[in-house]
C-alpha positions as a printed Julia matrix, in Angstrom:
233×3 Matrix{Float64}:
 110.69  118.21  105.98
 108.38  118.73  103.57
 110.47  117.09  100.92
 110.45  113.87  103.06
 107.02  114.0   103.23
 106.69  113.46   99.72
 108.35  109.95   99.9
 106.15  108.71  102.59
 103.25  105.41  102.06
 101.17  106.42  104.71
 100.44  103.32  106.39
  98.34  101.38  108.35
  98.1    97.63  108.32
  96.41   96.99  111.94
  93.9    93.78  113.02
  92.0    96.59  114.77
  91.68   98.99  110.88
  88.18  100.0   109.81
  86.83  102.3   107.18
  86.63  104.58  109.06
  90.06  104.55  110.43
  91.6   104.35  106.75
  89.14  107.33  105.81
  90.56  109.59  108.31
  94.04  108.08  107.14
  93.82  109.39  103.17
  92.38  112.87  105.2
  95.83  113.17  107.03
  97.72  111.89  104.06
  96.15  114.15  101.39
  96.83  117.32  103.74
 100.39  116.14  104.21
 100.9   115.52  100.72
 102.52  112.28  100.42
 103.06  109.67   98.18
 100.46  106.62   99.06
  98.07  105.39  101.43
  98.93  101.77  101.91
  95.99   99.74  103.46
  94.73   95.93  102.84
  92.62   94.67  100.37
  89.55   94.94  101.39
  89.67   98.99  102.17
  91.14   99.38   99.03
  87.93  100.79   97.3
  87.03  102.9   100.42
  90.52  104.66  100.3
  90.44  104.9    96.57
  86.9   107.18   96.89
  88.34  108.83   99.93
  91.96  110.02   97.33
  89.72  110.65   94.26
  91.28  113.54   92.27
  94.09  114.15   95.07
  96.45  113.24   92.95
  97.59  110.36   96.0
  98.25  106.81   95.17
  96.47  103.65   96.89
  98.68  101.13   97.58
  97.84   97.66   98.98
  99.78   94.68  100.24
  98.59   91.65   98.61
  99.77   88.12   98.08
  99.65   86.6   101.45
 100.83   89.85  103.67
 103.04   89.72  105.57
 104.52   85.71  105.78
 103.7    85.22  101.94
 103.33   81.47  103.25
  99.54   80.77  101.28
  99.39   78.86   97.71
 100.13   80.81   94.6
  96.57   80.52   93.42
  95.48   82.59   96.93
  98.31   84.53   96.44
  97.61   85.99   92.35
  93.72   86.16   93.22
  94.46   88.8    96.65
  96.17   90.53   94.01
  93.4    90.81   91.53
  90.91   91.24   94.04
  93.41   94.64   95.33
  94.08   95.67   91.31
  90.09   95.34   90.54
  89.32   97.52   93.34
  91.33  100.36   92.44
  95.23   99.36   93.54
  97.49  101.78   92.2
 100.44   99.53   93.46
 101.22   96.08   94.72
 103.08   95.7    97.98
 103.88   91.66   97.54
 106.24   89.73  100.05
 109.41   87.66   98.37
 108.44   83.79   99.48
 111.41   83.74  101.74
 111.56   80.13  102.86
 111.31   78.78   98.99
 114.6    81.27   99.27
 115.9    79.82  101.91
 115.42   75.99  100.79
 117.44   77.05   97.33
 113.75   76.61   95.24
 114.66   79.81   93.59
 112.99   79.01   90.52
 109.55   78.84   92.44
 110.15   82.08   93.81
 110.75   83.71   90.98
 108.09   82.3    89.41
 105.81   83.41   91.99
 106.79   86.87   91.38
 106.14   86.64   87.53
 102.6    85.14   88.3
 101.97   88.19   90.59
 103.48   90.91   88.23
 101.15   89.53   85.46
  98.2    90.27   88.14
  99.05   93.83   88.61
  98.76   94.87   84.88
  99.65   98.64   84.95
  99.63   98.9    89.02
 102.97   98.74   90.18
 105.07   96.23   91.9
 106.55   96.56   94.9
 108.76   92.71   95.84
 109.25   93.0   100.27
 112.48   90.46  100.85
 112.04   90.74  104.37
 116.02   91.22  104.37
 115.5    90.3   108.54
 114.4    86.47  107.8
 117.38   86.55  105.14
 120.25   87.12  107.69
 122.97   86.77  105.42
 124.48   90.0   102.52
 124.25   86.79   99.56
 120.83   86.01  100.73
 119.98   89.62  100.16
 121.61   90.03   97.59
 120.25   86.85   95.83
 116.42   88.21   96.57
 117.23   91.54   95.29
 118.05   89.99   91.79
 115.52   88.19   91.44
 113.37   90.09   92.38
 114.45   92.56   89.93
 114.65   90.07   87.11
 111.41   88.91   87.19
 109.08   91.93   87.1
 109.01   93.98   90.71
 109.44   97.69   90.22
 110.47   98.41   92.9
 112.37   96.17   96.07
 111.35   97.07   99.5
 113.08   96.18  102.53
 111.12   94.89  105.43
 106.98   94.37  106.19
 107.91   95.41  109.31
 106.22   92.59  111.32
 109.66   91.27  112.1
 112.86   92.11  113.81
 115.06   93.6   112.96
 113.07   95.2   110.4
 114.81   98.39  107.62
 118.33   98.56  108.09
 120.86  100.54  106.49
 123.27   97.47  105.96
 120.87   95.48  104.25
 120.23   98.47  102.1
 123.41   99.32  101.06
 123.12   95.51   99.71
 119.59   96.29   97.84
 120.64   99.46   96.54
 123.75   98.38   94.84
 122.0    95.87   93.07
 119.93   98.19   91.62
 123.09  100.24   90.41
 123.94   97.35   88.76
 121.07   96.77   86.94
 120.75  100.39   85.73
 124.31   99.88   84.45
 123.68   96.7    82.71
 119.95   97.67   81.26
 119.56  101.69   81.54
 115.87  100.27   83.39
 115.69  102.2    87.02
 114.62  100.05   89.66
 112.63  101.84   92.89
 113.95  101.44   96.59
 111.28  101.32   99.3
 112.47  101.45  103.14
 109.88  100.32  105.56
 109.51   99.08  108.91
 111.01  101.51  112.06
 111.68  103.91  110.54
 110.25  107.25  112.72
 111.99  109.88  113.14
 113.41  112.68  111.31
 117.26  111.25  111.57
 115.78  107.93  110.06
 114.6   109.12  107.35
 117.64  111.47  106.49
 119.69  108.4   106.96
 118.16  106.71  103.94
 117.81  109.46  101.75
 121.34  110.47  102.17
 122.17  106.49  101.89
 120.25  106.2    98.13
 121.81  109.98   96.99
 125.52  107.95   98.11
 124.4   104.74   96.22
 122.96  105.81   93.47
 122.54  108.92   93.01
 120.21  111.98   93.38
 117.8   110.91   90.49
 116.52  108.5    92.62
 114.85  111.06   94.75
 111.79  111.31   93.53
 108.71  109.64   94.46
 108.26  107.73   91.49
 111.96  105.85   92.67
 111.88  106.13   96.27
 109.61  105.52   98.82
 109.68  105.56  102.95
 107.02  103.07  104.41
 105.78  104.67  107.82
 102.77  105.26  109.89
 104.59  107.37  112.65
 107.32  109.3   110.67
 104.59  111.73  109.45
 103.41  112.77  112.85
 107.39  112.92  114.48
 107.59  115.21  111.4
């Protein structure tokens, strides 16, 4: 249990979030000891005093969260704004319907922009594999994705149904075997979005030790998105 909890981006991401509310969040997370506290932009500072010297990392989706459907421009400058204010990583959605209408070149492009906003805070690309419906789709996102700067690929925002599955994993997660074939670079898997329970949370980890093997499980390389699991734990 405690080993899971160790993966886990504490999250909330709510129209009703305050300071207060993420305050009391990096509390919990800190004495639960997991990964991140993933929040939006503009409590980004107040859970970056609330972690100092925990040893926790802030995390922040940025670029448009969670339909990625505002100009580039908006998009790079949410992510400075988060990276200014003490972002220790970038939780960016994939523009799925430039995907979708084969501009592939734009989204990738987007990405690059957005990677170059980060600097040293890491990049995590959300394909929202539910809006992608098909395994070439998802497969297709995952590549570039990886090609053009995120650290790690994440599945879902979770705003959508269906949100993490294990199908569309097995898709992700094999692409990132691939790369670490081809380069020797290793590529981070976040899961995120319904995932709650105990059993859901063995399910992946035993699904990225099958894929790609046990090195992978370590925060640094895997990640659980959640704002429940912790508390089922």
């Amino acid at each position: 249990m405690n080993n899971i909890l160790q993966f886990i981006d504490l999250t909330t991401l709510s129209i009703d979030d305050t300071t207060a509310k993420v305050q009391q969040l990096c509390r919990k997370g800190i004495s639960k000891h997991v990964a991140a506290i993933c929040v939006y932009p503009n409590f980004v500072s107040s859970a970056k005093n609330e972690l100092q010297g925990s040893g926790l990392k802030v995390a922040s989706v940025a670029g448009g969260f969670p339909a990625a459907q505002i100009p580039i421009d908006i998009k790079v400058a949410e992510v400075r704004y988060a990276v200014n204010n003490g972002a220790d990583e970038i939780d960016m959605v994939l523009s799925v319907g430039k995907l979708i209408e084969g501009k592939e070149a734009e989204a990738a492009e987007e990405i690059r922009a957005i990677k170059e906003a980060c600097g040293n805070a890491t990049l995590k690309c959300i394909l929202e594999t539910g809006a992608l419906k098909t395994p070439e789709l998802i497969k297709l996102a995952s590549e570039i994705a990886i090609n053009n700067g995120a650290n790690f690929i994440k599945t879902s925002t979770g705003k959508i149904s269906p949100a993490a599955t294990i199908d569309a994993s097995r898709i992700m997660l094999e692409v990132i075997k691939g790369h670490f074939v081809n380069t020797g670079e290793r590529i981070g898997f976040k899961a995120a979005g319904g995932i709650s329970t105990y059993e859901d949370a063995c399910a992946y980890i035993n699904l990225v030790k099958n894929v790609i093997g046990e090195e992978w499980l370590k925060p640094e390389l895997f990640r659980i998105g959640a704002s429940r699991l912790v508390d089922n734990l």
